[in-house]
N, C-alpha and C positions, 0 to 999 in steps of 0.2 A: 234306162239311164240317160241323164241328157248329154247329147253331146260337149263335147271339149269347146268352145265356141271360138272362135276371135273376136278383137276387141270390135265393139260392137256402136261407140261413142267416137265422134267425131274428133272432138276435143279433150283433153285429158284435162286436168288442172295440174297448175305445175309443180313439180318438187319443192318442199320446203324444208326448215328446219324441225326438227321436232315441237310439237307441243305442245303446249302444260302450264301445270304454273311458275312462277320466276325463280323458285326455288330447285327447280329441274334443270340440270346442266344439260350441255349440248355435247355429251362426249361420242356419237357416232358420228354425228353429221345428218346429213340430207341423204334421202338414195338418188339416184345419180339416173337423168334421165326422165322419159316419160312414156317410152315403146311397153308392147305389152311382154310380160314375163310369162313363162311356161307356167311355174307354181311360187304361188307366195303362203308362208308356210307361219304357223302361227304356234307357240309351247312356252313353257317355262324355258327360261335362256339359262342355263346350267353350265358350269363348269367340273369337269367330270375329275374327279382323284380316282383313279385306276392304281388298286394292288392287288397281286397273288398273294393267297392265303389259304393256309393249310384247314381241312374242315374243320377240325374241332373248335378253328375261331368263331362259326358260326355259332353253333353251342353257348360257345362260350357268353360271345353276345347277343343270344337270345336270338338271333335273327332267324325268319322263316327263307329257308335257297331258293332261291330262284325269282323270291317276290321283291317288287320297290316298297318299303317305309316310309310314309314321312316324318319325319324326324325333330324336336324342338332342337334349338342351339346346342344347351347341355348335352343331349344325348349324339349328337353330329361330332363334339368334341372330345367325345369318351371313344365315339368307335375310331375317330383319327387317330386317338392316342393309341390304341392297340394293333393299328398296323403297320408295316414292314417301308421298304421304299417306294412311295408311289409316283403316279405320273398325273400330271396336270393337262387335260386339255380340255376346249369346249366342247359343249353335248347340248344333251337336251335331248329329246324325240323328232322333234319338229326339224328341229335344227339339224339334226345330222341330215334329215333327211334332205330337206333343201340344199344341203352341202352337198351333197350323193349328186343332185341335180346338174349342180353347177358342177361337179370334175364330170358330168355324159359330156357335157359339151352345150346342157342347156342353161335357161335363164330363172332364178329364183330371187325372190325376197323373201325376209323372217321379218316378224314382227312379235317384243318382247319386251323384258323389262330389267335392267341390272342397275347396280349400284356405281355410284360414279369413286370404284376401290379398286384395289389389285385385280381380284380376280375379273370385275368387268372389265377389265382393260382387256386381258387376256381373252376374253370371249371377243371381245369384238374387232382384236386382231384377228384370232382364226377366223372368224367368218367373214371379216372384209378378205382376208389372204386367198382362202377360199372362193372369191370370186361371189357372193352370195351381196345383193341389194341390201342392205342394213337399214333397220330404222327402230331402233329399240330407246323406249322411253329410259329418262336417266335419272335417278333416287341422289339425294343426295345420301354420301354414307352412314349421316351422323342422325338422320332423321325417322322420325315417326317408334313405333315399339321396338323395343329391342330383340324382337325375335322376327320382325320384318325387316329387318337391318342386313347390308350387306347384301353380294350378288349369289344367288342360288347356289349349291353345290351341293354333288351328288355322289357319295362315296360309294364306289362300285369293287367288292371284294369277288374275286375271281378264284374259285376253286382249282383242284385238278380234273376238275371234269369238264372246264370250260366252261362251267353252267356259271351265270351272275347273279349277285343279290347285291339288292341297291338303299341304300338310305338316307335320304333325300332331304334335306333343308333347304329349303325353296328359298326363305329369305323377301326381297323384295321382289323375288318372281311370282310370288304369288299375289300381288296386291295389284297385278295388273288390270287395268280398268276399261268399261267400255271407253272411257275418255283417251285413252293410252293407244286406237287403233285409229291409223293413217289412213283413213279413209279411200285416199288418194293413189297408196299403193296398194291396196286390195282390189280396186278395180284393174290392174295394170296387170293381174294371175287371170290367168286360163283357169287354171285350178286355184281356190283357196281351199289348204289342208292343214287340218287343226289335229290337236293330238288330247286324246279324251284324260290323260292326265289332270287337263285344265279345269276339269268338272270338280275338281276337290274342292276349287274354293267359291265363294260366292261371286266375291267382283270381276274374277276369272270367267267366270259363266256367262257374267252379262257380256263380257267383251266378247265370248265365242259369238253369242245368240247376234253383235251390233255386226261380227264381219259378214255373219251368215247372211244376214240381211242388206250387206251392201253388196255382196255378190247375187245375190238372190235375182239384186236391184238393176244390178250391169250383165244380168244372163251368163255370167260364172254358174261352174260347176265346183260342188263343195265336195271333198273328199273328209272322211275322220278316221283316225289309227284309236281303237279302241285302247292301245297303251298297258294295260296291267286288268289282271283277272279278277284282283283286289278291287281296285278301282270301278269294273264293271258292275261288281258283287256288290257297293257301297252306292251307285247310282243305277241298277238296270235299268227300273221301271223309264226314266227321264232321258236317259242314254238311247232306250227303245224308240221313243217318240220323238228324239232328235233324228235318228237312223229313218224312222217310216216317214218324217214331214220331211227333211230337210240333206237326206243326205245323199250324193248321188254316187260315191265311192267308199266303200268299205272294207280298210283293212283289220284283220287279228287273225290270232291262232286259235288251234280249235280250243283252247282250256277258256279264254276268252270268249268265243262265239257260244258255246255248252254254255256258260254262263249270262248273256246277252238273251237266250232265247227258251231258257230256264229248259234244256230239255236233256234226257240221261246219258244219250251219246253224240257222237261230234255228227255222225250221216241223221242223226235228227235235226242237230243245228244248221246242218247244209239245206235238209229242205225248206226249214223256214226263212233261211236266208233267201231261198228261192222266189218264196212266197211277198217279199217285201218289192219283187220288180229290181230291187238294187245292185250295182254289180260289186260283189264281194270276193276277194283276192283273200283265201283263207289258208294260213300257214300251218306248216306241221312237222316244222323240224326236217330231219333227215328223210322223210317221205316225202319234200316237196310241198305242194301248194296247190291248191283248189280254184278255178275259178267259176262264181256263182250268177249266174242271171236268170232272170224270170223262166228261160228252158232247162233250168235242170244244172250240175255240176260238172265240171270236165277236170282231171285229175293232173297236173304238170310235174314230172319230176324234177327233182331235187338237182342242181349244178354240183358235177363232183367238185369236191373241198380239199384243199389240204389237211394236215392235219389241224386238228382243232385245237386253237390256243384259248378264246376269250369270244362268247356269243353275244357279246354286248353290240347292240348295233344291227345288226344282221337284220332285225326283222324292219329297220329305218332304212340301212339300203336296200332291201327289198321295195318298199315303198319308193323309194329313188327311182330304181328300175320301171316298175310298173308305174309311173305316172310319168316319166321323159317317155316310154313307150307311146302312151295314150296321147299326150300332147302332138306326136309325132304319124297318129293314126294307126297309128299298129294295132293289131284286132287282139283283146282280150288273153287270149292263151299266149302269143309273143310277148307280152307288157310281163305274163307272166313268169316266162324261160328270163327274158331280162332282168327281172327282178331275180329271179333264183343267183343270177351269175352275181351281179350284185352282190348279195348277201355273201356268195361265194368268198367274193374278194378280202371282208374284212373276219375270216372264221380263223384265219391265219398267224396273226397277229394282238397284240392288246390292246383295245383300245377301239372305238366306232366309228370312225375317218378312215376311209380306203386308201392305200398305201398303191397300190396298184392303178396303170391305166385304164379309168373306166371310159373315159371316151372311146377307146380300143374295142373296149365289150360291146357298143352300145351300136357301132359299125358293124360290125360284125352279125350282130343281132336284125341291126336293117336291112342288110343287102343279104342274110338267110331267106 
């Protein structure tokens, strides 16, 4: 694994405005600054509608539990229409995660893509509120197909079991472009962490492959959240050979990793995880989490939870945990107890934003 590095370039290039073409409004701003950041985190910028719903909704609309869908317009507005009262806030994978970052007490950037409408507004209140570097390219709302139109949003129906299923209209988060990445703030992460979501779409792909390579460039270390088992399933082979050239942190669960390394049980997928040299933080739900390097597995249990309200999130502040760890030198098996607590924090409530002091955890965690 390579190390976490510090900024390694004398001079930085300085903060600017976003940009694009003239038709791109400037609705974040500049990120602020030019020190270097813990993790600069890169995903579809989503704005999350959180409701409880009894199961046979799922049934009803067809949806498979537990997996994310992506979704055209008409069908985003059909499962809107059939749910109860919900709750608005931003998400994303990427995003919560850098959000996680910044309530430890460390420094993040996102880098994304929303519409210059409602709902991007609102994402890019919470993540500037959230303390998180901002620099997401801005669509005008009225432009391009009408099913690229508009800022992402991700309808997350939450059972009684706590379990999520998500369905997903990306919008114009998905037209994000190598042209769309800040070059400028990807050198300024320790970590650049990408979220394999991003592999759905084409233009999306080039942008992962252009930040990989300016980190690559500035001796960054690239982290990737495998994201959804679907997802794997729909890219393994490409996903594979991103993980063995290019990656040097690897998170998923094992329904995820079983599927990444095509083999029948999860202690399969752990040794090949072994085999890649890579260091793999591998989840498992209420048993805890896995950490994997070229010597073999070590098994970290699980942080007691309250009761379980909404697991949406959890496995993003996980990733919180274990990379403000690593940033901070913490060896492997602590990045991964801090992540468990993490994850701990949001199992409680609705919704992927920690309500709880994580800077609190993250002390506590370093002075053990």
């Amino acid at each position: 694994m390579a190390a976490v590095p510090e900024p390694t370039r004398a001079q930085q290039r300085p903060s600017r405005e976003m940009e694009g073409p003239p038709a791109r409004h400037t609705l974040a701003g500049p990120a602020e600054g030019t020190r270097a950041l813990d993790v600069v985190g890169m995903g579809n910028a989503i704005v999350d509608v959180l409701a409880e719903v009894p199961d046979r909704v799922l049934a009803e609309l067809g949806l498979v539990r537990g997996s994310m869908e992506l979704v055209d317009l008409r069908r985003a507005e059909q499962i809107y229409s059939a749910l109860g009262p919900a709750v608005e806030v931003s998400g994303g994978s990427a995003a919560n995660t850098v959000a996680g970052v910044a309530a430890l007490g460390g420094t993040s950037g996102f880098v994304g893509k929303v519409a210059d409408d409602d709902l991007g507004r609102v994402f890019v209140h919470d993540m500037r509120a959230s303390g998180v570097n901002l620099r997401v390219a801005v669509a005008d709302a009225d432009a391009g197909d009408a099913e690229e139109r508009g800022t992402g949003r991700s309808l997350v129906l939450v059972t009684g079991d706590a379990e999520r299923t998500m369905a997903t209209h990306l919008g114009v988060a998905g037209t994000l472009s190598s042209e769309d990445v800040p070059g400028d703030l990807v050198e300024r992460g320790k970590v650049l962490y990408l979220e394999g979501y991003l592999w759905d779409r084409e233009s999306a792909k080039q942008a992962m492959r252009r930040a990989v390579e300016i980190a690559h460039d500035c001796d960054r270390s690239v982290a990737l959240s495998l994201s959804d088992s679907f997802c794997v399933e729909r890219h393994r082979r490409d996903l594979l050979d991103l993980v063995v050239g290019d990656v040097d942190v690897l998170f998923g669960n094992e329904h995820e990793l079983v599927r990444l390394f095509d083999t029948g049980t999860f202690d399969d997928a752990l040794s090949a995880a072994a085999e890649t040299g890579v260091l793999v933080a591998a989840t498992c739900g209420a048993r805890g989490s896995f950490v994997v390097d070229g010597h073999g597995a070590l098994e970290v249990p699980a942080a007691p939870a309250p009761k379980i309200v909404d697991k949406t999130g959890a496995g993003d502040m996980y990733a919180s945990g274990f990379l403000f760890g690593l940033t901070r030198g913490l060896e492997p098996v602590d990045c991964a107890r801090l992540g468990s607590m993490c994850a701990s924090a949001v199992l409680g409530h609705l919704g992927a934003r920690p309500k709880h002091d994580l800077a609190a955890l993250a002390l506590t965690e370093e002075l053990a």
